[in-house]
C-alpha positions in Angstrom: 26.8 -1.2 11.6 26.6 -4.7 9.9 26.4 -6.4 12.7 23.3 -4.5 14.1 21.7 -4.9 10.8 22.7 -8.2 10.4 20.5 -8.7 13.9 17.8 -6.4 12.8 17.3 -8.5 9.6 17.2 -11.8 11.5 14.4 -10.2 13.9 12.5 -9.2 10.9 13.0 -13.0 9.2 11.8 -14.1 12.6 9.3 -12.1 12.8 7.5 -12.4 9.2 4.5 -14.4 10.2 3.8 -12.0 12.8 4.2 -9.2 10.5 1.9 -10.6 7.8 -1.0 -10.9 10.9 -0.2 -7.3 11.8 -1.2 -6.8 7.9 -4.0 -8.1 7.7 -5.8 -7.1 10.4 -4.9 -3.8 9.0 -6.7 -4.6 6.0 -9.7 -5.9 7.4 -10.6 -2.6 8.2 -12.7 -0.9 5.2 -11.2 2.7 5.2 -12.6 4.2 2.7 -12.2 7.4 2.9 -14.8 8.8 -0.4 -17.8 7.2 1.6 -19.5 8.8 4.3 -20.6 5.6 5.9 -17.1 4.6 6.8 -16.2 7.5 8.9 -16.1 4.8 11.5 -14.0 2.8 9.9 -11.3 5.9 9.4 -11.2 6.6 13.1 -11.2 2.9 13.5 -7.7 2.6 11.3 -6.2 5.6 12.8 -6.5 4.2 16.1 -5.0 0.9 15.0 -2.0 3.0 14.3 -1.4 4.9 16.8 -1.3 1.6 19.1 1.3 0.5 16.9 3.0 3.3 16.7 2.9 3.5 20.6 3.9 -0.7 21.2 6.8 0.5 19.2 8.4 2.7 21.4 7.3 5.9 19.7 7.3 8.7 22.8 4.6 10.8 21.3 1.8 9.5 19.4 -1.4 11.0 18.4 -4.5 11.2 15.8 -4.6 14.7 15.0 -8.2 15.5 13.7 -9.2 17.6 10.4 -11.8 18.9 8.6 -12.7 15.4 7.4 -10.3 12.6 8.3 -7.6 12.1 11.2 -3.9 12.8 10.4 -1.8 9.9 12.1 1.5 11.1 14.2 4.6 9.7 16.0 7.7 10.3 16.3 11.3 8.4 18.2 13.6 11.0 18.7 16.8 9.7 20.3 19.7 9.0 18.0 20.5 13.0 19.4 20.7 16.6 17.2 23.4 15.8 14.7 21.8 12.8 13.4 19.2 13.1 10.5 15.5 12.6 10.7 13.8 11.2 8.8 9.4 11.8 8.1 7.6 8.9 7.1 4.9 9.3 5.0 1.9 7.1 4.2 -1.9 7.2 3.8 -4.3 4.4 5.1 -7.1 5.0 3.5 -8.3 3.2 0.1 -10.2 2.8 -2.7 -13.6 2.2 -3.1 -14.3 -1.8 -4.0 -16.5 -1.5 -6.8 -17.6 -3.2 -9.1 -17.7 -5.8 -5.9 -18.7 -8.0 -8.5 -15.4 -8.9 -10.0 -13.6 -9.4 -7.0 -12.7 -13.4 -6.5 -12.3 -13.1 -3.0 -14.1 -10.9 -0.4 -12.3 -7.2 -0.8 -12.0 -7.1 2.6 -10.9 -10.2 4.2 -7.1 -10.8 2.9 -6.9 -13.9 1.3 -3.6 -15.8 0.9 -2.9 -17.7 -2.7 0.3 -18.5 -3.7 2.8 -15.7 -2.9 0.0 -12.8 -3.3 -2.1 -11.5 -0.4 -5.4 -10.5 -2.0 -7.1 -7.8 -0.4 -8.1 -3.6 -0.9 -5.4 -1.5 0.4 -2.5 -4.1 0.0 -0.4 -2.6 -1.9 -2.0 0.5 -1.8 -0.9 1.1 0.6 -1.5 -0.4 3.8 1.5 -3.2 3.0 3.6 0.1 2.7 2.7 1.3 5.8 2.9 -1.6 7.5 6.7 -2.2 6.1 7.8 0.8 6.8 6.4 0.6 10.9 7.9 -3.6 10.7 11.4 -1.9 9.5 11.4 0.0 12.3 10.2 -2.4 14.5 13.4 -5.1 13.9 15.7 -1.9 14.4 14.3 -1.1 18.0 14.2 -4.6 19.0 17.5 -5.4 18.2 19.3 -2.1 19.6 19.2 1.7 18.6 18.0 3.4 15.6 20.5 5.1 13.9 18.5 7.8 12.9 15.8 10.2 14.0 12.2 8.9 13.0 8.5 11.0 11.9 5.6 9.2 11.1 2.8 10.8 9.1 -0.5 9.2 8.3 -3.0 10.7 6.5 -6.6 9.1 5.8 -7.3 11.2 3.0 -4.8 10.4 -0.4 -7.6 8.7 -2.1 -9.4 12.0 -2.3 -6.6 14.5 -2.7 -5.7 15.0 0.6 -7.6 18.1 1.1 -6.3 19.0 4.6 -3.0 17.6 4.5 -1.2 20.8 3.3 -2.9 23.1 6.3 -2.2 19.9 8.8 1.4 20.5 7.4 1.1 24.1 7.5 -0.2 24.5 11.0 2.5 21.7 12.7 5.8 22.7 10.8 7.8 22.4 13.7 6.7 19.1 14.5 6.8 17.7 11.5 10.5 19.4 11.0 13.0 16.8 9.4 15.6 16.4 7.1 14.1 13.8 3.9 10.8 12.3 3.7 10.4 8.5 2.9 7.5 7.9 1.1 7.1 4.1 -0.2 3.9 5.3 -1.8 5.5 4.2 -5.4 6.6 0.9 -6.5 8.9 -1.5 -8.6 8.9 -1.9 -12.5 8.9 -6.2 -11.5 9.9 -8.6 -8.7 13.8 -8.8 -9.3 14.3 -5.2 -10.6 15.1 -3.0 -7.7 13.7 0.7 -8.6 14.1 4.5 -7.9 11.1 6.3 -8.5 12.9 10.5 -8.3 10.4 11.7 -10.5 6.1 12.3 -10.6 4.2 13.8 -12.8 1.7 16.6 -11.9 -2.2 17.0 -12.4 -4.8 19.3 -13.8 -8.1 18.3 -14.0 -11.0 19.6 -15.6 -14.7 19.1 -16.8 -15.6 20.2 -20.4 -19.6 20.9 -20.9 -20.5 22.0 -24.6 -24.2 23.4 -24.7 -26.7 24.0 -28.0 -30.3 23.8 -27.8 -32.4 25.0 -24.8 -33.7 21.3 -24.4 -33.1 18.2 -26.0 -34.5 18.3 -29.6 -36.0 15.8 -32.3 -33.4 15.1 -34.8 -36.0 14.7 -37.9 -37.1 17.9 -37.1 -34.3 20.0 -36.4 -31.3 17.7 -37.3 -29.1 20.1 -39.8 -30.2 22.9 -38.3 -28.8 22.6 -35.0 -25.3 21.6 -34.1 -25.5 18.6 -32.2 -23.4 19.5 -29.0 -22.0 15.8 -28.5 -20.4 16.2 -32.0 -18.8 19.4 -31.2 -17.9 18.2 -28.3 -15.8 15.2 -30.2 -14.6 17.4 -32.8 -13.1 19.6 -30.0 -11.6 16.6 -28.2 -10.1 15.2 -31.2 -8.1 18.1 -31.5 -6.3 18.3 -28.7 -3.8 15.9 -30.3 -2.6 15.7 -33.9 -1.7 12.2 -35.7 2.0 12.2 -34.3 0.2 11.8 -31.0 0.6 15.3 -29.4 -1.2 17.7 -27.2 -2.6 21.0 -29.5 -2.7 23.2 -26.9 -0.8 26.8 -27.6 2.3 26.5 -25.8 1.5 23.0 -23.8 5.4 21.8 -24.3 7.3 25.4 -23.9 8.1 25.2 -20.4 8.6 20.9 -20.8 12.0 20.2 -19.5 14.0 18.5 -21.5 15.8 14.8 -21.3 19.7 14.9 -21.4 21.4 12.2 -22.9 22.4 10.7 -19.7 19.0 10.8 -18.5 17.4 8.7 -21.9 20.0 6.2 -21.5 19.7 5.7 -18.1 15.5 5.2 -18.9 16.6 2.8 -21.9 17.5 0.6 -19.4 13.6 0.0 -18.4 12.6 -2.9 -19.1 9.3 -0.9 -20.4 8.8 -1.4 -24.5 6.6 -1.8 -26.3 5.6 -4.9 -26.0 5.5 -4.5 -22.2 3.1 -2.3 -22.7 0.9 -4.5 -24.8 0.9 -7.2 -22.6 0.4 -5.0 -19.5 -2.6 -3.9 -21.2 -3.8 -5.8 -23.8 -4.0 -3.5 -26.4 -2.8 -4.4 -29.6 -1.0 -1.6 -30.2 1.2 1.2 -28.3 0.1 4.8 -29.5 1.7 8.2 -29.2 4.7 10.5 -29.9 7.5 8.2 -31.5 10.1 10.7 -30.6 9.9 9.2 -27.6 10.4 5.5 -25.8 6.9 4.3 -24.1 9.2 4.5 -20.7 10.1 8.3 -21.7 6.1 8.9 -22.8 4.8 7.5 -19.5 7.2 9.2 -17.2 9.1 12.4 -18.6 5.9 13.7 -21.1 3.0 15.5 -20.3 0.0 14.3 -21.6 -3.8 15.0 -22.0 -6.6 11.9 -21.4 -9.9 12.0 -21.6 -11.7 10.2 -18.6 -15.2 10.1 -19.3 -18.0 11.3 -22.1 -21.6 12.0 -21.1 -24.7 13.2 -23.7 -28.4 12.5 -25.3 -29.8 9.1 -24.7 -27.7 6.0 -23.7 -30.6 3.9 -22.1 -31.9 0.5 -24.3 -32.9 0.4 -27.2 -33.8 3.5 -29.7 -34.4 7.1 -29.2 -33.6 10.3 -32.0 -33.0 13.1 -29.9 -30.4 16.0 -30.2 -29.2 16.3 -26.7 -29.1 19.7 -25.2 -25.6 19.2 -23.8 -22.7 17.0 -23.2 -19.8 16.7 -21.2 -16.5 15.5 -20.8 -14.2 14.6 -18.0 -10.4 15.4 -19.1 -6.9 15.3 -16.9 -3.4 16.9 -17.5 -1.0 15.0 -16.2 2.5 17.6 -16.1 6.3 17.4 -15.7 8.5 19.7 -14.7 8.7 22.9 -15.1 4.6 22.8 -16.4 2.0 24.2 -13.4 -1.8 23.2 -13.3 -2.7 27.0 -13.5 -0.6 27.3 -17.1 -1.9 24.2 -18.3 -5.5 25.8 -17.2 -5.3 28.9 -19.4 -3.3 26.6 -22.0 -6.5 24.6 -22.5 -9.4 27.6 -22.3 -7.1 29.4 -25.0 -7.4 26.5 -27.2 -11.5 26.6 -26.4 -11.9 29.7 -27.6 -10.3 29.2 -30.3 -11.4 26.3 -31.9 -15.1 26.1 -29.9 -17.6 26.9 -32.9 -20.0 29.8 -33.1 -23.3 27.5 -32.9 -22.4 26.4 -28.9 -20.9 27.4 -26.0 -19.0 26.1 -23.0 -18.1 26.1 -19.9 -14.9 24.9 -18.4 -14.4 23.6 -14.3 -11.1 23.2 -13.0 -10.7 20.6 -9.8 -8.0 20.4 -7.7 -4.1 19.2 -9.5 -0.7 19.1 -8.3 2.5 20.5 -9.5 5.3 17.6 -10.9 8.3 16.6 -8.8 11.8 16.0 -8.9 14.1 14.3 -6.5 17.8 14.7 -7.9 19.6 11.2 -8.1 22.5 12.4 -6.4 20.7 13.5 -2.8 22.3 11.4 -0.1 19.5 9.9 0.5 18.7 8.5 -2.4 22.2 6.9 -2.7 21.5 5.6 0.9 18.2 4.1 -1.0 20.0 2.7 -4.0 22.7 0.5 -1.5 19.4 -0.9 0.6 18.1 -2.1 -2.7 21.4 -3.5 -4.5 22.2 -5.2 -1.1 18.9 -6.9 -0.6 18.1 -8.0 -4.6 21.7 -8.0 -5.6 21.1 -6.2 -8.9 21.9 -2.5 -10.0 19.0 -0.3 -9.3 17.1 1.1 -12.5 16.3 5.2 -12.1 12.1 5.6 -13.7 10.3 8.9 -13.6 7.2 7.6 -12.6 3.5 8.6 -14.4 1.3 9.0 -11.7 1.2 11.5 -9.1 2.0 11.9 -5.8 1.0 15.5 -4.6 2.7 15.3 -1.2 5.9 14.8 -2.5 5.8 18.9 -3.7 3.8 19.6 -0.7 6.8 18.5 1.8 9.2 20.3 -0.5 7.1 24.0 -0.3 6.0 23.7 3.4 8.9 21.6 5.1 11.5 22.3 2.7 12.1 18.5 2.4 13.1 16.2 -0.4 11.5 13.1 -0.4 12.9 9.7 -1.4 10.5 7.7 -3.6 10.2 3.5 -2.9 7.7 1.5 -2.5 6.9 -2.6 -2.9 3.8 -2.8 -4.7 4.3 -4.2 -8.8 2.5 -2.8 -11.7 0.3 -5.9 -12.1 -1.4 -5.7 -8.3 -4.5 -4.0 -9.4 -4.1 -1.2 -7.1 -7.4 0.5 -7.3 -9.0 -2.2 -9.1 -10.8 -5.5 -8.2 -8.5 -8.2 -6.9 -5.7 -5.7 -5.7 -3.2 -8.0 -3.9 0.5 -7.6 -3.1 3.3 -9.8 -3.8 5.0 -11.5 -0.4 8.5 -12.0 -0.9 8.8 -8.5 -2.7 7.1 -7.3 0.5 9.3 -8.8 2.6 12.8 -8.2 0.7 11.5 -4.5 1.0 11.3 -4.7 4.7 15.1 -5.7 4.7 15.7 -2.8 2.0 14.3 -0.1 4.3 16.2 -1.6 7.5 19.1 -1.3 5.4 18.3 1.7 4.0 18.0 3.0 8.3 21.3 1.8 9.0 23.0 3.5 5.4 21.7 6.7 6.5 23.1 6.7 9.5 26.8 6.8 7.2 25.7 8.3 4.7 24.0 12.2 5.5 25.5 13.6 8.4 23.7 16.5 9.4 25.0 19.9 10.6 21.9 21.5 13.4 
């Protein structure tokens, strides 16, 4: 194996100028998937893909349509029954650019400074993608892939993947395999090598607190009428008491707990406090001291507030008591918490804090459930030797704070685990202006995953 991976590394090294123009023509494309007007521009991307994913040798490739965007699909089945296979996941769409504004560069035309690669979609997470094709790529080109290899490509993680589930649903068969690698998550910094093997889950929801029939003139009626906006506040405010956590009846009941081994193993994040601060600029970390900021982020639930809306916010004056207001508001769970639990969780606490002298109504949008990948799985070990190999440090273990629904989609539907890396670093803007992604952590994470093909070969050996 060494010396086959030795050659597949030297293909890739080779080969990194023509991988970086692979990239960004990717990128050039404007795939956003929210906006109507670039439907064009998702069939466009898809199609890119699929010639890729055909130059490379794959024997079936095809755009599968849904209900709004394509699903991308390919597969290279010839390492023979008994060896594993392995789904890749990825999405190509991306975020929306604005505000255009603040972007230094034009969003979509990839701009090189430095080491970063400024551009939409480049770490999120088209430079992903693109890794995880390039890795395959140096394998084939250099003799036979050790393993069995699924792609998956969905245009439509930016939005909550609405039709990914039935896509997975209706083509289980195909999609059959025995660990997903999904690089959807990313590294704590450039020389510390990271396993994401946990996500937190989401509820979401949107709070509207009603008085009057119409908006009202405060000299007239103000202390009469409660003014919805402040009941609204008062409401919010209570979610969490001054140790910094959630109020809601029974919100940390089904919480699983940290061992031991598990908090020292997070202590070795390089994630305090002050990380925090200058990540963000705050002048102070909040929250539940019980708990590391590392622990807070990853292995605690928590309950943010997104957006506030009510009365008049235009220029200049205006003294009205507004007729309603509204707030945006997100769960974000751990195991063993559900979006449907935390839903009744939070319309218990409504009615029983909401004052007489309004009402409310409460929307639920979609969520996801948490997920776990254990540490142990074969896979992941195969994961953690890639990364050591190619950085040459010990691997640090994070439960990571954002979510990745697929990863407990592939688990119900295909029974899969999935096996969280990824290349992108926490200060690449993903979703923001000036998203870029960091070159040499790109391109050490293209050796890591052709590493990571060739330990899997050793390392799960598969029973069919």
């Amino acid at each position: 194996m060494a010396a086959n991976s030795q050659k597949a590394l030297e293909y890739a090294h080779q080969h990194n100028a023509e991988f970086l123009s692979d990239l960004k023509e990717l990128l050039r494309i404007p795939s956003i998937s929210t906006d109507p007007a670039h439907q064009a521009d998702m069939v466009l991307t898809a199609t890119w893909l699929k010639r890729q994913l055909t130059n490379l040798g794959c024997e079936h490739a095809e755009i599968f349509p849904t209900q709004r965007h394509p699903v991308v699909y390919a597969d290279y089945i010839r390492a023979g029954a008994t060896a594993p296979t392995i789904l890749i996941y990825g999405h190509y769409d991306v975020q929306p650019v604005d505000p255009v504004g603040l972007w230094k560069t034009n969003p979509f035309d990839p701009i090189e400074q430095g080491n970063q690669l400024f551009s939409r979609g480049a770490s999120d997470m088209k430079g992903q993608v693109v890794a995880s094709i390039k890795a395959v790529e140096s394998i084939l080109r250099t003799g036979s892939l050790p393993v069995n290899v699924k792609f998956m490509l969905e245009g439509e993680e930016e939005i909550g993947s609405p039709n990914l589930d039935t896509f997975m649903e209706e083509h289980k068969h195909l999609l059959a395999c025995d660990v997903v690698l999904n690089p959807d998550a990313g590294m704590i910094a450039p020389d510390v090598p990271t396993i994401v093997y946990a996500l937190r889950g989401l509820a979401y929801f949107e709070l509207r607190v009603y008085g009057p029939a119409h908006d009202l003139h405060s000299g007239i009626f103000g202390g009469v009428v409660h003014n919805p906006a402040q009941a609204l506040c008062e409401l919010i405010a209570g979610m969490y008491d001054d140790q910094g956590r959630v109020t809601l009846p029974g919100f940390y009941d089904h919480v699983q707990a940290l061992s031991a081994e598990e908090r020292q193993e997070l202590s070795r994040l390089p994630t305090d406090g002050q990380f925090y601060q200058e990540m963000t600029g705050v002048p102070k970390i909040w929250g539940d001291a019980e708990y590391t900021p590392g622990e807070r982020v990853g292995a605690r639930p928590t309950l943010e507030v997104h957006g506030l809306l009510s009365g008049f916010t235009g220029t200049g004056t205006k003294t009205v008591i507004p007729a309603w207001a509204m707030a945006k508001i997100s769960s974000r769970l751990v195991p063993d918490q559900n979006p449907e639990e935390v839903d009744q969780q939070l319309r218990q606490y409504l009615k029983a804090n909401a004052p007489s002298t309004i009402r409310w109504e409460l929307t639920t949008f979609g969520g996801g459930p948490p997920s776990y990948t254990e540490r142990d799985l074969p896979a992941t070990q195969a994961l953690v030797q890639a990364l050591e190999s190619v950085w040459s440090k010990h691997v640090v273990y994070k439960r990571e704070g954002g979510s990745i629904p697929v990863v407990g989609s592939v688990r119900t539907i295909l029974g899969a685990p999935s096996v969280l890396t990824g290349f992108g670093l926490p200060d690449d803007n993903a979703h923001a202006p000036n998203e870029k992604l960091d070159l040499p952590t790109w391109n050490k994470g293209i050796d890591a995953l052709i590493q990571f093909f060739y330990n899997m070969e050793d390392t799960l050996q598969v029973n069919k």
